[in-house]
C-alpha positions as CSV (number, residue, x, y, z in Angstrom):
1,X,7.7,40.0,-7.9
2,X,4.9,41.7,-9.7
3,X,7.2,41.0,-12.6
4,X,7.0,37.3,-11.9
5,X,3.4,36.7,-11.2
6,X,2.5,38.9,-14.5
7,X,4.1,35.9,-16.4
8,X,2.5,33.1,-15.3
9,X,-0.6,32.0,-16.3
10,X,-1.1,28.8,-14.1
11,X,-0.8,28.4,-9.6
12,X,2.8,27.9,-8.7
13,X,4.7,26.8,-6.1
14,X,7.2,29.6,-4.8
15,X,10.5,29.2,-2.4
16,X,12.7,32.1,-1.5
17,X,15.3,32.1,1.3
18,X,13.9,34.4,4.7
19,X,14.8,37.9,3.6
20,X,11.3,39.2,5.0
21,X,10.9,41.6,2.3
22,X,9.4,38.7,0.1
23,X,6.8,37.8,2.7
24,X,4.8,40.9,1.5
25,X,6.3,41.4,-2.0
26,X,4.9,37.9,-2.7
27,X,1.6,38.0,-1.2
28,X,1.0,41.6,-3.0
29,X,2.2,40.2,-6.5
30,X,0.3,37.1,-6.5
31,X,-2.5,37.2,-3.2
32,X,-3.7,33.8,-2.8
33,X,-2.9,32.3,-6.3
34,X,0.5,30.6,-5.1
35,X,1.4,27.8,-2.4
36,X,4.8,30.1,-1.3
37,X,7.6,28.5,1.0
38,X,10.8,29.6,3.0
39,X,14.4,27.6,2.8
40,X,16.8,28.9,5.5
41,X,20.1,27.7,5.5
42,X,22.5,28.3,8.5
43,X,26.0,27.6,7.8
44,X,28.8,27.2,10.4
45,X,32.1,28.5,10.2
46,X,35.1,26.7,8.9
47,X,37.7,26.7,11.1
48,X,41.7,27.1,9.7
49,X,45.3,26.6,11.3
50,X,44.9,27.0,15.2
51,X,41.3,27.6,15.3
52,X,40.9,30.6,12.7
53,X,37.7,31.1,11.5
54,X,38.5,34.2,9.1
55,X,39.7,31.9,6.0
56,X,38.0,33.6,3.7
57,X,37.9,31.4,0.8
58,X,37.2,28.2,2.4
59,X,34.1,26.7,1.4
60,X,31.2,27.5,4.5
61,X,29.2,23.8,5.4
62,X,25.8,24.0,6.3
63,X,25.0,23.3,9.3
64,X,21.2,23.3,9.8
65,X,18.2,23.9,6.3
66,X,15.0,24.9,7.5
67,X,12.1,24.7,4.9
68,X,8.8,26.7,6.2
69,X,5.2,26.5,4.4
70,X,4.4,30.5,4.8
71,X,0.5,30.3,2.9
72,X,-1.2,28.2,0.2
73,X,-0.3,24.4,0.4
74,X,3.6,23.8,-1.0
75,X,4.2,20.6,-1.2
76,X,7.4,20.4,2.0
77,X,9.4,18.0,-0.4
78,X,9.9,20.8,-3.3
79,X,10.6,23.8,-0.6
80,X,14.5,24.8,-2.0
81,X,15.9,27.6,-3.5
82,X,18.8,25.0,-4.7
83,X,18.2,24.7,-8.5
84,X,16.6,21.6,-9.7
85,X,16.3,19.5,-13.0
């Protein structure tokens, strides 16, 4: 994250997913100079012949996307960590 923040010269606005080891590495890297947001995606199983929920290459369906201003002021509309063009 250090990395990251090293690079940029301008405010950005930063989404990760909720692995809590970004909470800190972000606000150590860049302090108050970024408007930082969570996405949390919750996916529910998919279930196979008779109710079996081990297929393991079916395609998981989301279920529930939460999207969480954590500090600075993200704009709630941009809060993904789906790539974007």
């Amino acid at each position: 994250m250090d990395d990251v923040a090293s690079r940029l010269a301008h405010r950005v606005q930063l989404t990760t997913d909720g692995f809590k080891g970004y909470l800190s590495a972000v606000e150590n890297a860049f302090g108050s100079n970024v408007d930082f947001g969570t996405e949390v995606k919750t996916y529910r199983s998919s279930s196979g012949p008779a109710g079996r929920t081990d297929m393991r290459y079916s395609t998981p369906r989301i279920e529930r996307v939460d999207r969480t201003a954590i500090f600075g002021n993200p704009d709630r509309s941009l809060i993904t960590t789906s790539a974007t063009t």
